[in-house]
FIKENU-71191 format. One record per residue (C-alpha): residue number from 1; x, y, z. Coordinates in steps of 0.1 Angstrom, whole numbers. Layout:
N
  resi     c1     c2     c3
   NUM      X      Y      Z
...
//
This chain:
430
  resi     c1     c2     c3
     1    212   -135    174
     2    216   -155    142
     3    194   -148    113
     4    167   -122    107
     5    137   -116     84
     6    131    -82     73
     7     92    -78     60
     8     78    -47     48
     9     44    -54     44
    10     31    -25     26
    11     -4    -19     10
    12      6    -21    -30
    13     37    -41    -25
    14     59    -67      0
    15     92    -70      0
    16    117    -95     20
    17    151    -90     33
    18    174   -113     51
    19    204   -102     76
    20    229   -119     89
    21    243   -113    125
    22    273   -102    105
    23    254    -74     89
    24    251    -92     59
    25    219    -85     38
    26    204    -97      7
    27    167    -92     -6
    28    143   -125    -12
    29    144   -129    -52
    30    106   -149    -59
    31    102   -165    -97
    32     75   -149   -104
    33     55   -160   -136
    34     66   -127   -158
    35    105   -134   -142
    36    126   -127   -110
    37    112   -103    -90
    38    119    -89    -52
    39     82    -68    -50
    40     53    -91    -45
    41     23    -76    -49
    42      2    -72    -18
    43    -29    -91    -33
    44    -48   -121    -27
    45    -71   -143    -50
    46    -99   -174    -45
    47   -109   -195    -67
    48   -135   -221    -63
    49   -129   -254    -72
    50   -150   -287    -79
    51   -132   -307    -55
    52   -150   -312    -21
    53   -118   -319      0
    54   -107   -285    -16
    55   -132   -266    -21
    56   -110   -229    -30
    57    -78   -224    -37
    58    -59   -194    -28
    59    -31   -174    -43
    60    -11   -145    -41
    61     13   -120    -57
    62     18   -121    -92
    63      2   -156    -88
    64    -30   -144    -77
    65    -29   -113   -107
    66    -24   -144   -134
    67    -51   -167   -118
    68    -73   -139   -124
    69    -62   -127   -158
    70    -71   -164   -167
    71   -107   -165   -151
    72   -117   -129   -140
    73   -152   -138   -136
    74   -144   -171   -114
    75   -119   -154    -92
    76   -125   -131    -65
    77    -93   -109    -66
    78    -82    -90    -30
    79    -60    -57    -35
    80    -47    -30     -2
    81    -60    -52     19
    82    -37    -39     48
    83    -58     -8     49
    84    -83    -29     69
    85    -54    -38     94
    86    -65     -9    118
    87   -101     -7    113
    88   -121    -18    144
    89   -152    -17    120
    90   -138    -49     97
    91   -144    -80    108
    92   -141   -102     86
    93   -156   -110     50
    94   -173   -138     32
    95   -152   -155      5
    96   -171   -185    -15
    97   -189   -193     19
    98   -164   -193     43
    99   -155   -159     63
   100   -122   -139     64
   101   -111   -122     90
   102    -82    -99     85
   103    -54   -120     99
   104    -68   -148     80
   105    -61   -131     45
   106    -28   -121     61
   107    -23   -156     69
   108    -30   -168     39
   109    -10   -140     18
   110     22   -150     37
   111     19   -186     36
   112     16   -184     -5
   113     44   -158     -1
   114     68   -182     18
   115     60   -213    -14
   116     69   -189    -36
   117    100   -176    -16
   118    120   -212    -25
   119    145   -225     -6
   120    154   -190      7
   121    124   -190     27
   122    119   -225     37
   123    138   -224     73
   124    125   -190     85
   125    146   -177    112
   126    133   -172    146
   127    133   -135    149
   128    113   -114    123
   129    108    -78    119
   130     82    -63    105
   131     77    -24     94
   132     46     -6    105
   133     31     31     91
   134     33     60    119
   135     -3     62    113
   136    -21     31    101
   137    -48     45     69
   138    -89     44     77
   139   -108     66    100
   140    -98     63    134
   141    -75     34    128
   142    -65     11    162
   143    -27      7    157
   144    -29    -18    191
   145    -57    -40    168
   146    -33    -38    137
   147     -5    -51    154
   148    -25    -75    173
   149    -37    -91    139
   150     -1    -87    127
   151     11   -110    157
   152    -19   -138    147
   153     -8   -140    112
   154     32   -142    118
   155     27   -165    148
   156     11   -190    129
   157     42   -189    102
   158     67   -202    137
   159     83   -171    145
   160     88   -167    182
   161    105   -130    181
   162     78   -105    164
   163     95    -68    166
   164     77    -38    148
   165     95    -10    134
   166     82     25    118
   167     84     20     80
   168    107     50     79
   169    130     45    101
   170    139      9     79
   171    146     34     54
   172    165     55     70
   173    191     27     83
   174    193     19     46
   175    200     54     38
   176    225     54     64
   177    245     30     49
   178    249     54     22
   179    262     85     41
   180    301     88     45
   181    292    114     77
   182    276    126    102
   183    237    137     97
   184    200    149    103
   185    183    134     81
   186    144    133     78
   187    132    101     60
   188     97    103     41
   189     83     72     29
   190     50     74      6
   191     35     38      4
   192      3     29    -11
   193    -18     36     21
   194      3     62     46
   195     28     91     38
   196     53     81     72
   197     81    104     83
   198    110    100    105
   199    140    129    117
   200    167    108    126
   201    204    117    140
   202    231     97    125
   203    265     97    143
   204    297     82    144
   205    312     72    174
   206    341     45    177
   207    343     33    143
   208    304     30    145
   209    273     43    136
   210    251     59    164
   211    215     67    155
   212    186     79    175
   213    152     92    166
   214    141    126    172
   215    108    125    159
   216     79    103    139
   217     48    117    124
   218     25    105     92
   219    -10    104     80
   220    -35     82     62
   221    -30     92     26
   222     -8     82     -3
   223     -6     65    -37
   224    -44     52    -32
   225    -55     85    -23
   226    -41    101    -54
   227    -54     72    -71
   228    -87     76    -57
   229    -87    114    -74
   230    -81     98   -110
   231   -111     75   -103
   232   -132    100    -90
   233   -126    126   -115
   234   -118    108   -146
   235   -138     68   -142
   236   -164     76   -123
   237   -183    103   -141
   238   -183     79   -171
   239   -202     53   -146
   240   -230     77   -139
   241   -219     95   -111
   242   -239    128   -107
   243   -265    106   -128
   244   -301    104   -113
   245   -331     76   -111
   246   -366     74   -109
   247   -385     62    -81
   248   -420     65    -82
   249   -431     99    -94
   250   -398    113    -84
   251   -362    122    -99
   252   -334    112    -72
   253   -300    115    -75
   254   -277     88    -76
   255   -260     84    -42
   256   -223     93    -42
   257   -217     65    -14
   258   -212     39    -42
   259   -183     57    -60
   260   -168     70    -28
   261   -163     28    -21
   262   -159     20    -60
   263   -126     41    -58
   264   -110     26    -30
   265    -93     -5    -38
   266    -94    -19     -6
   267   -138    -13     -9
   268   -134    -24    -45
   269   -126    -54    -37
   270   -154    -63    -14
   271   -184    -46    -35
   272   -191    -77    -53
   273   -208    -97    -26
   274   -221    -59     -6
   275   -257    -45      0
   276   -246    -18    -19
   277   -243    -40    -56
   278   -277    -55    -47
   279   -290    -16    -43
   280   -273     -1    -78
   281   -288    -31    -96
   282   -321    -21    -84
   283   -313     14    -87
   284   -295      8   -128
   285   -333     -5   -136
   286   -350     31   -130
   287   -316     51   -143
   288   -321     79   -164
   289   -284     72   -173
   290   -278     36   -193
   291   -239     42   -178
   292   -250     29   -143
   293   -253     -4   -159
   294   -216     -4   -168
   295   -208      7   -125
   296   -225    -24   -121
   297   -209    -44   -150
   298   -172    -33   -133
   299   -184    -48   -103
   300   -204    -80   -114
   301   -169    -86   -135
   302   -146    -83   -112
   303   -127    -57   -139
   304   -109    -40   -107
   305    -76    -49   -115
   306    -75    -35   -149
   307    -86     -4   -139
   308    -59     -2   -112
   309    -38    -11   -141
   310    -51     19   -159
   311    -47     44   -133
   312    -13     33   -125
   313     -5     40   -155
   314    -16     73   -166
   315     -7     87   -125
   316     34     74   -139
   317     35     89   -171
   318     24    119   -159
   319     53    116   -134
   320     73    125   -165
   321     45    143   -186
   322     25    175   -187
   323     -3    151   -203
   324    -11    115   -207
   325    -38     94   -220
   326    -59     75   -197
   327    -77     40   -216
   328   -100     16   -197
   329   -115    -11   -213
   330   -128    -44   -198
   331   -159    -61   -209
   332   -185    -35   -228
   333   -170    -10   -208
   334   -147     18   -229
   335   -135     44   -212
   336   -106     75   -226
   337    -96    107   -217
   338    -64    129   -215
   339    -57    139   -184
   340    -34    168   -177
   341     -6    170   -150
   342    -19    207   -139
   343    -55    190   -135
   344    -41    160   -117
   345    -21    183    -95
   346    -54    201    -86
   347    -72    169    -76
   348    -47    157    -53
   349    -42    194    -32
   350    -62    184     -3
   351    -40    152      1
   352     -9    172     -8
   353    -19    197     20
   354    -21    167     48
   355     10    157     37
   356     29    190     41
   357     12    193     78
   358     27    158     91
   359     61    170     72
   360     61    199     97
   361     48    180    124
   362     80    160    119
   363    100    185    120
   364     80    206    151
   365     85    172    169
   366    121    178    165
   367    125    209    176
   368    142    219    140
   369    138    240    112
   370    144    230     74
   371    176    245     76
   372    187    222    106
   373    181    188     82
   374    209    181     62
   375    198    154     44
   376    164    147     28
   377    156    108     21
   378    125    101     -6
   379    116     65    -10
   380     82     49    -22
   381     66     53    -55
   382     47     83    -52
   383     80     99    -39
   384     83     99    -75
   385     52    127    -81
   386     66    160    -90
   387     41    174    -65
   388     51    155    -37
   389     89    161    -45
   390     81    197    -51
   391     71    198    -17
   392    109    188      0
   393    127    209    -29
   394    107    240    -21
   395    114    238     16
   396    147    220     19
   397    163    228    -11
   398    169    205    -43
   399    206    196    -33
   400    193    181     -2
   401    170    155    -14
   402    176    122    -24
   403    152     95    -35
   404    159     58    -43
   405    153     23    -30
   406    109     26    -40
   407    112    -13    -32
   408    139    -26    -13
   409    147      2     12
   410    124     -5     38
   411    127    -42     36
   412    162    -39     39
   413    168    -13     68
   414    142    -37     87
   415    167    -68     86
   416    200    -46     93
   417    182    -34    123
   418    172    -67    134
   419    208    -82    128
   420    220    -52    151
   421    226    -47    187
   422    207    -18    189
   423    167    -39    175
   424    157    -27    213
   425    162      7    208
   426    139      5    179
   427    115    -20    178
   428     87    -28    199
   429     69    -58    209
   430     36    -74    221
//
């Protein structure tokens, strides 16, 4: 079927991998201003321009992340924008006066992702695949409206064959290439947006590889979520949450609705030209706390990206840490504390609970118990949490898990399936 185009599209981070009919596969390298990378972030930017003919520009990646760093205050910067893929309840968004639906920024995102491809990219094959979550993240998420959205924004690139594959079953083909025999293997894959798992029988049959799936489950929480906890707990309070105003001849609390959407990347992102910046500017005049006018400072200046930066930062060193400092600083804004890994741990519990129930849903789905699995598969950074790997070790056993590929895994398993006779078995199609 000639050529294929692996794409895991994933909330933090896309990756690209192409596959020959041969089975040969290689990752799409990009020359990215700080030097070759195969992860392009999953972000957008807009700039305004003085040119009428051209009145914005638009970036993405690490392009988009250096056009901001150079103007933060002239650049609206878009981060886990997929989260919207699903919700019903986004329509679209205003941008420097022109509106945004959500195949539009997914339009745009893979247009400045095939530029910055090279030549690799510049005769796309006909038949792309592209990974999707079990569960798509928001509240009552549409996965028919995702992939609908999906289909605009890839159509309009030329590709005539659109398959969609479960995230974790692209990693679990790449993990089969990695077993020397027969095995159950359940695949968890943590992205930035969905926890996805996949039990998958791998056996050998004539020289080849037969697989079939025996069950999928995930759910709406990952790296953002745990994110979201280090925001809530350690930014937020220094913003003036819990904080109170005065209207009138009355005392009123501060509404937590703005920091439930301040920690939320993909809400971040949008606050900026909201209702709801227009109401804590009116509410930051009557504050009986002067740190509501740094909430609206973080806002007003764009400073999201930093302070992704600065969560990032503190959730991976306490990956390997029982402590690590957290340090935010953008504008007048100066924010440090040490945050422990018991505390962190404690914060994240109701996400690490959902998790463990669509682990055992995988496994219900089955019809097997931990000791049927033989091999467990980790992949995605927050596979690298101690608390999330605690979770397979406890049950499975440490000798059982693995963990590896955070980037290329699903990207990769995506093309191999697509370059194989079996796509139909796994894919599925509008």
């Amino acid at each position: 079927m000639g050529a294929v185009l692996g794409v895991d599209f994933g909330t933090t981070n896309t990756v690209l991998s192409l596959a020959s009919d041969a089975g040969v596969q290689s990752l799409v390298s990009l020359a990215a201003p700080a030097g070759q990378t195969v992860a392009f972030r999953s972000v957008l930017s807009f700039r305004e321009t003085p040119d009428p003919a051209r009145p914005r520009t638009v970036e993405a990646g690490p392009w988009a992340v250096e056009d901001y760093l150079e103007d933060p205050l002239d650049t609206r910067f878009i981060q886990s924008f997929k989260s919207f893929a699903a919700s019903p309840h986004f329509q679209s968004t205003e941008i420097y006066g022109r509106r945004y639906r959500f195949e539009d920024l997914l339009g745009a995102f893979l247009t400045r992702l095939r530029v910055h491809g090279g030549p690799a990219l510049q005769a796309l094959p006909e038949t792309v695949v592209i990974g999707r979550p079990v569960q798509f993240a928001g509240s009552s998420p549409d996965a028919r409206l995702a992939l609908e959205r999906y289909e605009t924004a890839f159509r309009r690139l030329g590709f005539s064959h659109i398959h969609y594959v479960y995230e974790p079953v692209g990693a679990a083909f790449y993990f089969a290439e990695r077993l020397v025999g027969e095995a159950t293997v359940l695949v968890a894959d943590f992205g930035g947006g969905t926890s996805d798992f996949s039990v998958i029988r791998f056996d050998r049959r004539d020289g080849r590889v037969v697989s079939r799936a025996l069950s999928h489950s995930g759910v709406a929480v990952a790296g953002d979520a745990f994110d979201y906890r280090i925001i809530d707990n350690v930014v937020s309070p220094e913003l003036g949450k819990g904080s109170s105003y005065r209207s009138l001849d009355k005392v009123l609390p501060v509404p937590n609705r703005y920091y439930s959407a301040f920690a939320r990347w993909s809400q971040l992102a949008l606050l900026k030209s909201s209702r709801e910046l227009r109401e804590l500017k009116s509410l930051a005049r009557t504050a009986l706390d002067p740190r509501l006018e740094a909430f609206v400072e973080l806002i007003e200046g764009d400073h999201g990206y930093p302070l992704y930066r600065a969560v990032s930062a503190v959730k991976e060193a306490l990956s390997k840490a029982e402590a690590a400092a957290f340090r935010f600083q953008a504008g007048d804004i100066d924010i440090s504390a040490e945050v422990a890994r018991s505390d962190f741990e404690t914060w994240i519990a109701p996400e690490l609970a959902q998790i463990d129930v669509a682990m055992q849903q995988a496994l219900d789905g089955a019809g097997l118990l931990p000791s049927s699995i033989d091999q467990v598969f980790l992949t995605g950074g927050s596979s690298l949490t101690p608390a999330v790997r605690r979770l397979f070790t406890d049950r499975f056993g440490a000798g059982k898990v693995a963990t590896g590929g955070e980037f290329e895994s699903i990207a990769s398993g995506l093309s191999l399936i697509g370059a194989s006779e079996d796509l139909p078995l796994w894919s599925e199609t509008l």
